[in-house]
C-alpha positions as CSV (number, residue, x, y, z in Angstrom):
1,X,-2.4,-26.7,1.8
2,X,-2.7,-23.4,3.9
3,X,-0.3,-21.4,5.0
4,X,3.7,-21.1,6.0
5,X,6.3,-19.3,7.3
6,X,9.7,-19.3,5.5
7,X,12.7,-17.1,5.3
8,X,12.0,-14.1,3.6
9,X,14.6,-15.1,0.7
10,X,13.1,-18.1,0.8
11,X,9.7,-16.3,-0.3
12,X,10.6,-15.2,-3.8
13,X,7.8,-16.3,-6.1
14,X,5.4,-16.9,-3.4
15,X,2.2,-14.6,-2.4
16,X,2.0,-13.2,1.2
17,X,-0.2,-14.4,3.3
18,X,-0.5,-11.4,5.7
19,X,0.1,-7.4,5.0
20,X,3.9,-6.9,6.2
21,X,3.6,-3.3,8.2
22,X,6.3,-1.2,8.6
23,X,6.3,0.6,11.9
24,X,8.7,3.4,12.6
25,X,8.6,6.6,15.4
26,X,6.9,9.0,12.7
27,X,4.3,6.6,11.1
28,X,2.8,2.8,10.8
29,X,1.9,1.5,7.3
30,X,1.2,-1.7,5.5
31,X,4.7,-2.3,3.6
32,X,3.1,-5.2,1.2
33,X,-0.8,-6.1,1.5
34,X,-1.9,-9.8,1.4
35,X,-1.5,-11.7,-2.1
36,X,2.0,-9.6,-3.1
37,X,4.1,-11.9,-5.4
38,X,7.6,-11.6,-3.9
39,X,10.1,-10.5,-5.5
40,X,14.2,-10.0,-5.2
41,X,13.0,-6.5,-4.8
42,X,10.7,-6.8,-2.0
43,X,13.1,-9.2,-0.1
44,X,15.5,-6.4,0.1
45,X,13.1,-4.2,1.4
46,X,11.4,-6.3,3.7
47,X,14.9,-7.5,5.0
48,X,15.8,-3.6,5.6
49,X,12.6,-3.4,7.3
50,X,13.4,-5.7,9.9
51,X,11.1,-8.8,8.3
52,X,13.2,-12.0,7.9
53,X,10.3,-14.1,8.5
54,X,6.7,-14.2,6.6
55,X,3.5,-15.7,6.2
56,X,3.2,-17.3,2.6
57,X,0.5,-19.2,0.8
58,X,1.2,-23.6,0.2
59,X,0.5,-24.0,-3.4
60,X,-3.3,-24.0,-3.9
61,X,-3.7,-21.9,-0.7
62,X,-5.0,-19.0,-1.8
63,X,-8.5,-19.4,-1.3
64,X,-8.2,-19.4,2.4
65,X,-10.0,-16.2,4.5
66,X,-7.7,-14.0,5.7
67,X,-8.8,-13.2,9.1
68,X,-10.3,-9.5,8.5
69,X,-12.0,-10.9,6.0
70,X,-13.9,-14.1,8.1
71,X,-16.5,-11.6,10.2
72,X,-19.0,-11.2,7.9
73,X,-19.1,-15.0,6.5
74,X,-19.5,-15.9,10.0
75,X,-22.0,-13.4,11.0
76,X,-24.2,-14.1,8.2
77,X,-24.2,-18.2,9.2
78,X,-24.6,-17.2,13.1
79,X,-27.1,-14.3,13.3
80,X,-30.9,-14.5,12.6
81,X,-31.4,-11.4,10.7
82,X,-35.2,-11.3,11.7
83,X,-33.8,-10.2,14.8
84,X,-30.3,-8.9,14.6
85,X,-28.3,-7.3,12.7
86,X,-24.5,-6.8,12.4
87,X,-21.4,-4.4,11.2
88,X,-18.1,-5.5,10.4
89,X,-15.4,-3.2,12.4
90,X,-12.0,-3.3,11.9
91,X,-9.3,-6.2,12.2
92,X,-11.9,-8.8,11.9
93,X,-14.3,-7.6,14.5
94,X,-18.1,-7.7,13.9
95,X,-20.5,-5.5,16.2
96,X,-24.1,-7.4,16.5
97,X,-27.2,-5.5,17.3
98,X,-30.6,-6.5,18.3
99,X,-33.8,-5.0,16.3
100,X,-36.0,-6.2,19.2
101,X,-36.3,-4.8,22.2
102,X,-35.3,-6.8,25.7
103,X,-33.3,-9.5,23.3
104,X,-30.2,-7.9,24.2
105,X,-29.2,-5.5,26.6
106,X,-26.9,-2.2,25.6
């Protein structure tokens, strides 16, 4: 169980995995977000995007993290929040910050 990549006809009836983006000179933008059911539609579109690969769910799969959404599971097992504390940036980063003085230097 997990994850795959297949052909993106290949994909119909599967959920993505990952956000497809479409990147052109004017703009960047997520085409389909995580968790899309494909369709015959979206292959065409996809395939006129440039995508003839993508990142699909196994069967049962779709309880895995994606990995923007792992930082703050992780902080909350790693941190002490006595004595830190965190935010979760973008694309998965998480900035930690130190209530007490000395602990950690800025």
């Amino acid at each position: 169980m997990g994850v795959k990549v297949v052909k993106t006809e290949e994909a119909i009836g599967k959920r993505l995995a990952y956000d497809t983006t479409l990147v052109t000179k004017e703009r960047s933008q997520v085409l389909y977000e995580k968790g899309t059911l494909i369709t015959d539609v979206h292959v065409n579109n996809l395939k006129d995007s440039g995508v003839y690969y993508v990142y699909v769910y196994e069967e049962g799969g779709e309880d895995l993290y994606y990995e923007w959404e792992i930082s703050d599971s992780v902080c909350k097992k790693v941190i002490d929040e006595r004595f830190f504390e965190y935010r979760v940036a973008k694309q998965g980063a998480a900035l930690i910050y130190s209530k007490v003085p000395g602990i950690v230097n800025s």
